[in-house]
N, C-alpha and C positions, 0 to 999 in steps of 0.2 A: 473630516473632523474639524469643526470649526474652531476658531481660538478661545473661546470661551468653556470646551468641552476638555472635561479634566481625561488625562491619560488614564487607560485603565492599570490596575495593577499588574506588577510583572508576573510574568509564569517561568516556573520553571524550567529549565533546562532546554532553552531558546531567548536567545540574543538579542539585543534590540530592543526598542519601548515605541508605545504607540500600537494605532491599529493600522491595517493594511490602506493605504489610500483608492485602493477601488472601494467602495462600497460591495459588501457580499452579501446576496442576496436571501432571503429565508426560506430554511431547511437547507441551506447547503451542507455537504456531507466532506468530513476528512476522512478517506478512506483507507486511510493505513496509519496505525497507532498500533505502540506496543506497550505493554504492561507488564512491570516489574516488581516482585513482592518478597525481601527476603525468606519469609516465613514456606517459599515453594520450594522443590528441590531442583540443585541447578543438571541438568545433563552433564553424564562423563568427557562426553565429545564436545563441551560449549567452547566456541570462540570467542564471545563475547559475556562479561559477567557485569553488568551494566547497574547505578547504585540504584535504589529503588524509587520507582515512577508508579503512581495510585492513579485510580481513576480521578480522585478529587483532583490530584495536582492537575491533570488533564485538565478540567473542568474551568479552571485556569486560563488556561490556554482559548480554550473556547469563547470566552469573556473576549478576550485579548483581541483572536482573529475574526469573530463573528460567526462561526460556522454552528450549529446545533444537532449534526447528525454525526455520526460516529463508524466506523467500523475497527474493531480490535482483533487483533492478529499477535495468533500465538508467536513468539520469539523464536528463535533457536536454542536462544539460553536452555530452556524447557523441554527442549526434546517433544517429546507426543503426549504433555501433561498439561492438559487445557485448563487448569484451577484458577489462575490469572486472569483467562480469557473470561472464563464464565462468571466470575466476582464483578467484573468489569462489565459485562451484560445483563446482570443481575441490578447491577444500580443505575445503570441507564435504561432500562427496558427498553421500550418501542422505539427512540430515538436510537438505539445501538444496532449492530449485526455484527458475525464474527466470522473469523477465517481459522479454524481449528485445524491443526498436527494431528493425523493418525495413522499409524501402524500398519492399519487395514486387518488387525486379530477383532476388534470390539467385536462385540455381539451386535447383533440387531437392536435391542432395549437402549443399549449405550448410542451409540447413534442416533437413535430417534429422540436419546435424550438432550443431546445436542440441540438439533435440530428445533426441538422447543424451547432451547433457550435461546434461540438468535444466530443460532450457525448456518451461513451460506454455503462455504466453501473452505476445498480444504487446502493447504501447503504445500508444497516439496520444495523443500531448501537443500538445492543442490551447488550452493556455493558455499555457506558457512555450516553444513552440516548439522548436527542435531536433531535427527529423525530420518524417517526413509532415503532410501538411497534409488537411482536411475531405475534400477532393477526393477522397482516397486509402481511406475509412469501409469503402465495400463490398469495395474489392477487396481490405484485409486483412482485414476478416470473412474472405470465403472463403476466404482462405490460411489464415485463426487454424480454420476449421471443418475445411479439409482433413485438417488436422495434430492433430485431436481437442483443439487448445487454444481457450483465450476471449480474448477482445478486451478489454483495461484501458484504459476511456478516463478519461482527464483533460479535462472541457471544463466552459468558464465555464458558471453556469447559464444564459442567457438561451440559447447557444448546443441546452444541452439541449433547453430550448423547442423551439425553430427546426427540430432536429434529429429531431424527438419520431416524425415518420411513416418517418424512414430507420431509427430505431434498433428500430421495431416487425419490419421487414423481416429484418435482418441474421440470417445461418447463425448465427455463433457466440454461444455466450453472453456477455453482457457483464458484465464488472468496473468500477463506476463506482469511481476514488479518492476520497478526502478527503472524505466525506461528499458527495457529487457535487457538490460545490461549492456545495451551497445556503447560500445565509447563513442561521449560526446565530440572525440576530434578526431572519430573517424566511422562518421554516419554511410560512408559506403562498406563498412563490412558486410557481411552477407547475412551476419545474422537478422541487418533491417529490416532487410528484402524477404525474410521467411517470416517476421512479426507483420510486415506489410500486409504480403500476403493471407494470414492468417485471418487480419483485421477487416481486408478488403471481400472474406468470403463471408466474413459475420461469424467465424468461429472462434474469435479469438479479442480480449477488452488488454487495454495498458494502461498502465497507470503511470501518471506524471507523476511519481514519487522520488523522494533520493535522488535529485539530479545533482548535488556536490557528488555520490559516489561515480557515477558516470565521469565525471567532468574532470579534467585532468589538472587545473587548478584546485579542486576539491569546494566548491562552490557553486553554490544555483544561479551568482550574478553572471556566470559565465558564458561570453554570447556564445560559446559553441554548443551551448544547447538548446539554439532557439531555431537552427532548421533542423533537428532531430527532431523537436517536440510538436514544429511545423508539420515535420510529415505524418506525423499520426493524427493530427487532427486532419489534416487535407484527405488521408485515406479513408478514414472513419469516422465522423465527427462525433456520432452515436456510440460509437464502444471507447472513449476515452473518459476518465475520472481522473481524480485528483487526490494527494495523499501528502499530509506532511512528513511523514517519518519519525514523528515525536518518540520517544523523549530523545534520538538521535544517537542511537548506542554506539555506532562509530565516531561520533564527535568524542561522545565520555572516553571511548576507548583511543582519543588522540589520532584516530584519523584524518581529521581533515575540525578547523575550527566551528564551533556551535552554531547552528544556521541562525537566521530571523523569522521566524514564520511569516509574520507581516509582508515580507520581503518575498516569499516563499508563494504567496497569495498573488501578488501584484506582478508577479514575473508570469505567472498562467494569466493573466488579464494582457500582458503584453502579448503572449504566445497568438493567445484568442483576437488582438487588434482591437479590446472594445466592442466587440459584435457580442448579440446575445449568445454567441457560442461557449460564452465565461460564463452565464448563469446555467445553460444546458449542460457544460461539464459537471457543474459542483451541484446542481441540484437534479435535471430530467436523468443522465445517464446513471447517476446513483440509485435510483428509485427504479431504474430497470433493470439494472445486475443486483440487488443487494434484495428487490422485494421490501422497499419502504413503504 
């Protein structure tokens, strides 16, 4: 940004001014966004009740970072009630995709009506709950396989452990978030070696997202996640994306402080050294898991 180049305006519910000092390249994709709408109903089970985040305030943000592609993922808030999602894909069209909660009762109609609105892939949040539970692994595999999308698990690491001979099994491919959950300050746990694994057969994508949850100072500046984030690109350069975690439900919920996006951006530029493996993240591997 040169000095004469006025700041863009602030976004919502992310820290910081200014745009990222890498330059990010066009069609880059932020691949994990959530969207919050009072007017939806929140889940019995939510851990999180997060104040409300639009697509527009979003839109925000994208000004701010540079990025123009999207993907929206239902909450937990929400349990298996995609209205959020699909509001959210409805105003973005072709620039968006979406990562839908289901049950696995829909009907066939309901599904396929997803699917026309921009749905890849579906959820299981097995750390904050609000929809399927462990019990339910294979049977949305084979729905996420039927439907040519992949399966985004959210699970504690040790759960990964445990989990390590049913995830080998599963039709679809799998999306671990947040860095699979491995704690940053201590990338030998084993559950690394099973998302390694996974990543190094081609069955399995991760996403650089929520690296303050990982991170035991609760921050993405944290160098302990830069040979964790190291080793999923050095295994698989091709199954790795990128995701900010807007609007950062664990910051509003006092987790851990409001991240920077900007910040959030230039720290996968450090990850990547500068090599065009920064524009392949944010732009070629999106367009090949998402169907851009």
């Amino acid at each position: 940004m040169g000095p004469d180049e006025p700041l863009p305006p602030p976004a919502p519910y992310s820290s910081g001014v200014g745009r990222p000092r890498t330059p990010v390249p066009a069609l880059a994709c932020d691949c994990h966004v959530h969207l919050y709408d009072p007017a939806c109903p929140v889940a019995p089970d939510a851990a999180l009740t997060p104040p409300p985040a639009s697509a527009q305030d979003y839109r925000r943000l994208q000004e701010r970072i540079g990025t123009s592609r999207v993907v929206f993922v239902t909450p937990s808030t929400y349990g298996s009630d995609n209205r959020c999602l699909l509001q959210g894909l409805a105003e973005f069209g072709a620039q968006a995709c979406g990562v839908a909660v289901i049950s696995g009762d829909e009907d066939p109609g309901e599904l396929r009506r997803l699917h026309q609105a921009g749905v890849r892939g579906v959820r299981l949040n097995l750390s904050l709950g609000g929809g399927p539970g462990i019990e339910n692994l294979e049977r949305l595999a084979a729905l996420a396989a039927d439907l040519g999308w992949h399966l985004q698990l959210l699970m504690p690491a040790d759960l990964i452990v445990q989990s390590a001979p049913r995830l080998r099994r599963l039709p679809a491919p799998i999306v671990f978030d947040h860095f699979g959950r491995v704690p940053a300050q201590a990338p030998w746990h084993p559950a690394r070696a099973v998302v390694l694994e996974l990543l190094a057969e081609r069955r399995a994508w991760i996403k650089l997202s929520g690296g303050y949850i990982v991170s035991p100072a609760r921050t993405v500046e944290d160098p302990a996640l830069d040979a964790l984030a190291q080793s999923y690109l050095q295994a698989a350069p091709e199954r790795v994306v990128w995701g900010s975690d807007w609007p950062h439900a664990s910051a509003s919920a006092g987790h851990q402080p409001m991240p920077d996006d900007a910040r959030q951006i230039d720290r996968l530029a450090q990850w990547t050294a500068g090599t065009p493996l920064f524009e392949q993240v944010l732009v070629a591997n999106s367009a090949q898991l998402y169907g851009f």
